[in-house]
C-alpha positions in Angstrom: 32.2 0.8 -13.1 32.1 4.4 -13.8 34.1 5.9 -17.0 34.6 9.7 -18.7 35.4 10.4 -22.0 38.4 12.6 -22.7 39.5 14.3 -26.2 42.1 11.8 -25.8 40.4 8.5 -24.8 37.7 7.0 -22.6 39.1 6.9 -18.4 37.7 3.9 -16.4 37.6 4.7 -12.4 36.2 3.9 -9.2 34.3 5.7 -6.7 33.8 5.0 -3.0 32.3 6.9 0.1 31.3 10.3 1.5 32.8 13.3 2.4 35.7 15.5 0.5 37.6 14.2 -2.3 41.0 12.4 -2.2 42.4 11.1 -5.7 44.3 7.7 -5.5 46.7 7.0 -8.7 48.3 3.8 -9.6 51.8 3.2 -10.3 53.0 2.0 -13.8 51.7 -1.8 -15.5 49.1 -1.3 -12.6 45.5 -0.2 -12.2 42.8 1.2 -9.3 42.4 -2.5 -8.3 46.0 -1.9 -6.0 44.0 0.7 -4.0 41.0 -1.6 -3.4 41.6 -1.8 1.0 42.9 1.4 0.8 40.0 3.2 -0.9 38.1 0.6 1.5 39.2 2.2 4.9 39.5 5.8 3.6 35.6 5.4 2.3 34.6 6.0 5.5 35.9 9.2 6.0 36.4 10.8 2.4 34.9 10.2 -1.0 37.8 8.2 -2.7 38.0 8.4 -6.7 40.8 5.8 -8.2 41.4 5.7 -11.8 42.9 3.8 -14.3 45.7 6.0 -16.5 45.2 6.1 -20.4 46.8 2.4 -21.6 46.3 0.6 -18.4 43.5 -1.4 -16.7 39.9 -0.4 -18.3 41.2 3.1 -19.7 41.1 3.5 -23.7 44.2 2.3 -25.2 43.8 4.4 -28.6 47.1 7.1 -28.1 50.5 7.5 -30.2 51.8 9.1 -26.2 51.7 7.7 -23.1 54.1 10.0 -21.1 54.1 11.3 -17.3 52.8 14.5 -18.9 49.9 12.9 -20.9 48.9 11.6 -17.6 49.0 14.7 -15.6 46.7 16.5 -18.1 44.2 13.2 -17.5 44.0 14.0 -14.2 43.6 17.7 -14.5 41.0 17.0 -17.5 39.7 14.4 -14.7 38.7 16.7 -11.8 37.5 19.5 -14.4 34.5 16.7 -15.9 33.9 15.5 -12.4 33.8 18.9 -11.1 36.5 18.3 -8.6 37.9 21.9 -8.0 41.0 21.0 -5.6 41.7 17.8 -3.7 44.3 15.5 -1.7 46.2 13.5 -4.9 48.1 10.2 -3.4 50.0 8.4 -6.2 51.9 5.2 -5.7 55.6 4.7 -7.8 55.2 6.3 -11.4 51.4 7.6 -10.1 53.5 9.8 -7.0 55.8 11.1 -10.0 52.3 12.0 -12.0 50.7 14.1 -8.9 53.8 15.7 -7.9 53.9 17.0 -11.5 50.4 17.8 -11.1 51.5 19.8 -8.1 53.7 21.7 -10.0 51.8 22.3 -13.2 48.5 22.5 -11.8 49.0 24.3 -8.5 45.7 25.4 -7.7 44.1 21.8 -8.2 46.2 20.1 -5.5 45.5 20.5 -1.6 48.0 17.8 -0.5 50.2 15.3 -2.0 51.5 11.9 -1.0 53.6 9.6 -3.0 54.4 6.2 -2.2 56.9 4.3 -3.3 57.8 6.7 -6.1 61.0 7.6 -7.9 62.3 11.8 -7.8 64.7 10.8 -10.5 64.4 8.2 -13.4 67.3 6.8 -12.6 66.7 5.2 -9.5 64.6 2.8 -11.1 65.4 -0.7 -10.9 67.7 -2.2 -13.7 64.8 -4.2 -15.0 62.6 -1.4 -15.3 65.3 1.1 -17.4 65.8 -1.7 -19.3 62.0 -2.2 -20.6 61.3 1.6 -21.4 64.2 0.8 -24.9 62.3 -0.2 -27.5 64.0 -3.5 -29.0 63.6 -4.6 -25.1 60.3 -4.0 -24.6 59.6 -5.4 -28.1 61.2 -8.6 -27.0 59.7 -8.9 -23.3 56.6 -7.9 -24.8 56.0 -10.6 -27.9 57.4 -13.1 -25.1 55.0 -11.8 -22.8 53.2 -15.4 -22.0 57.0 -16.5 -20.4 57.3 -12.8 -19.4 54.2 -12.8 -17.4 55.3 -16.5 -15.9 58.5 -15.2 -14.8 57.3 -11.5 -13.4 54.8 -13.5 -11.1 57.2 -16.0 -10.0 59.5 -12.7 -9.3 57.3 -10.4 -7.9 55.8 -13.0 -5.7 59.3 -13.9 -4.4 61.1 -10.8 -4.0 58.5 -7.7 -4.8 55.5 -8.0 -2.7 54.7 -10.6 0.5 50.7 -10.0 -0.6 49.9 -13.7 -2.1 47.2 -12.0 -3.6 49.7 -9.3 -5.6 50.8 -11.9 -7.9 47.8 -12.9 -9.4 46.6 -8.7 -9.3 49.4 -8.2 -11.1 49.4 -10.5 -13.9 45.7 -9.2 -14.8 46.8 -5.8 -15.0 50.3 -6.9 -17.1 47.5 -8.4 -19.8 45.7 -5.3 -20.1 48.7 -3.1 -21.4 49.9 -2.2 -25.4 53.5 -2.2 -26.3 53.0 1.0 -26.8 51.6 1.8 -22.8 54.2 -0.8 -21.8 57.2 1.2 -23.6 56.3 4.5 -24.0 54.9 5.2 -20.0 58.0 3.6 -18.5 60.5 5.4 -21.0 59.2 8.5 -19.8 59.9 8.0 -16.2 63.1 6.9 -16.8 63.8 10.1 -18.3 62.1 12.2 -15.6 63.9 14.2 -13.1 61.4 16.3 -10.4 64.5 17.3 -8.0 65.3 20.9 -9.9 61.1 21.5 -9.3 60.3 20.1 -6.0 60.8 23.4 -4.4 58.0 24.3 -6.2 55.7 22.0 -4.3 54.0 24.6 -1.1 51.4 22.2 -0.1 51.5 19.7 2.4 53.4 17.0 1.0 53.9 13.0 2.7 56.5 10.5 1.0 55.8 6.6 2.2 58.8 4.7 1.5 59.4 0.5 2.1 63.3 0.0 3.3 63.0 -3.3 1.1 61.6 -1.9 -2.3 63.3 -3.5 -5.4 61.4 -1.4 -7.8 62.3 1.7 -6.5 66.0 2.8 -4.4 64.3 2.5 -1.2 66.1 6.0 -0.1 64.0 8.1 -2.8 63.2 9.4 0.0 66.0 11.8 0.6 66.1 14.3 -2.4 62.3 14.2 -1.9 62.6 15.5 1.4 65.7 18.0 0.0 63.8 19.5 -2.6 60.4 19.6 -0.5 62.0 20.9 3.7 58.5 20.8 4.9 58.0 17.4 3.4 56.8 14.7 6.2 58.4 11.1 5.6 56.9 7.7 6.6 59.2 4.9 6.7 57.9 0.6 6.4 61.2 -1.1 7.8 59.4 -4.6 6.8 57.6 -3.6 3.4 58.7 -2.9 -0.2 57.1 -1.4 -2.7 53.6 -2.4 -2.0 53.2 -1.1 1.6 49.3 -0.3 0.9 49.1 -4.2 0.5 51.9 -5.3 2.6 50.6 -3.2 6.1 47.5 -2.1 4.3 46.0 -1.4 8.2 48.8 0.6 9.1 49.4 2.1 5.7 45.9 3.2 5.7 45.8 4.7 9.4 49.2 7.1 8.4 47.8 8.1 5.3 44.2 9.1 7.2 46.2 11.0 9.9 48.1 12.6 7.6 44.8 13.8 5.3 42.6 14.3 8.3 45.3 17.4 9.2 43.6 21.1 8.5 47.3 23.1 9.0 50.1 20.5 8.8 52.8 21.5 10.4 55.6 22.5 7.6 58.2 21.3 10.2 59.7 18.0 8.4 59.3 14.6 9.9 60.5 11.3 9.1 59.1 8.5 11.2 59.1 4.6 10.7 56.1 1.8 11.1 57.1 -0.7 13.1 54.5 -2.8 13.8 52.9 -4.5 10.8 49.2 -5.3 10.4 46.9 -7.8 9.2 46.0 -7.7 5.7 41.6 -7.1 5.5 40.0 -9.5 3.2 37.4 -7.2 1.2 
């Protein structure tokens, strides 16, 4: 367990493998734990840093904000203390939303980006989701959060995520939040819109999208690959919003090919997987 201490709070994160620097970012009421295969098969070839966002999983939980923005100058103050001058950033859901701001804000920090899962406009976030970033909602879900986290595992395990293991990851990580994290982080990405920006995005960019997401419209895809031309697309015909967890060998083998490119061609793409994988017990 390795941590920094920010102006702002103290940032828990993992560290795995050799080589150049990729950046893995979790989506929202999540933590690093999702990228645990991922960061497991990518090890080999790269040096693989995952954190945990201010509020969430082993981060400090001591801020009046917790914003998209708040989190895109964690990661910027997060490569300047590990001396991390520019690097790949893969974010999955409200974690793709954070590095393509990065992108944007923090040009010269950002060799590639990948988002997975993630929303270009707050309003294709599922009902559920707009619904908890209002205060008197999230004040309710949250003070009933013992039937709250019952139901959510019951739901996620159903419909969300095929992983049996997700459930169970994902109540841990729902017990680490504040009402404040829980509100505030999800309000602001229901307010966010990227698509009048993206054209601002000139490095290599990769969008993985599941056709069965629930969390996020499934076609997100689309004013991604609008706003970004040269924007490759990978599409899971069998996964959701989980694909790293869902097809984590074949999740993991796109997202290498895809970093492992010196010039990527700016021509855009859009492919879809097929053939799921075996999930790898770590």
């Amino acid at each position: 367990m390795s941590s920094i201490t920010t102006d702002q709070g103290i940032v828990h994160y993992e560290v795995y493998g050799r080589g150049k620097p990729v950046i893995l970012l979790h989506g929202w009421l999540g933590s690093w734990g999702l990228w645990q295969e991922t960061m497991s098969f990518l090890g080999r070839y790269y040096r693989t840093y995952a954190l945990d966002f201010w509020g969430f999983g082993e981060s400090g939980k001591k801020r009046e904000t917790y914003a998209v923005q708040d989190f895109v100058s964690l990661v910027d103050q997060f490569m300047e203390q590990l001396g991390i001058v520019k690097a790949p950033l893969v974010g999955h859901s409200m974690g793709g939303t954070v590095s393509l701001s990065v992108a944007i804000r923090y040009p010269e920090r950002v060799s590639k980006v990948v988002v997975v899962g993630s929303p270009m406009v707050g309003s294709s976030l599922a009902p559920l989701l707009k619904i908890a970033g209002y205060r008197p909602s999230a004040f309710f879900l949250f003070n009933m959060m013992g039937p709250f986290r019952a139901w959510m595992k019951h739901y996620y395990s159903r419909v969300i995520c095929s992983d049996p293991r997700f459930p169970e990851m994902m109540d841990r990580d729902l017990s680490r939040t504040t009402l404040e994290s829980f509100l505030l982080s999800i309000a602001s990405l229901r307010r966010t819109d990227l698509r009048p920006l993206l054209d601002q995005i000139k490095v290599p960019a990769m969008g993985i999208y599941g056709d069965l997401d629930k969390v996020v419209h499934p076609k997100q895809w689309q004013p991604m690959q609008k706003g970004i031309p040269h924007a490759y697309i990978e599409r899971f015909p069998a996964a959701g919003h989980f694909p790293m967890l869902e097809e984590p060998q074949n999740f993991s083998e796109r997202l290498k090919s895809f970093l492992d490119r010196d010039e990527p061609s700016l021509t855009p793409r859009t492919s879809t997987s097929l053939s799921p994988t075996p999930s790898v017990t770590l």
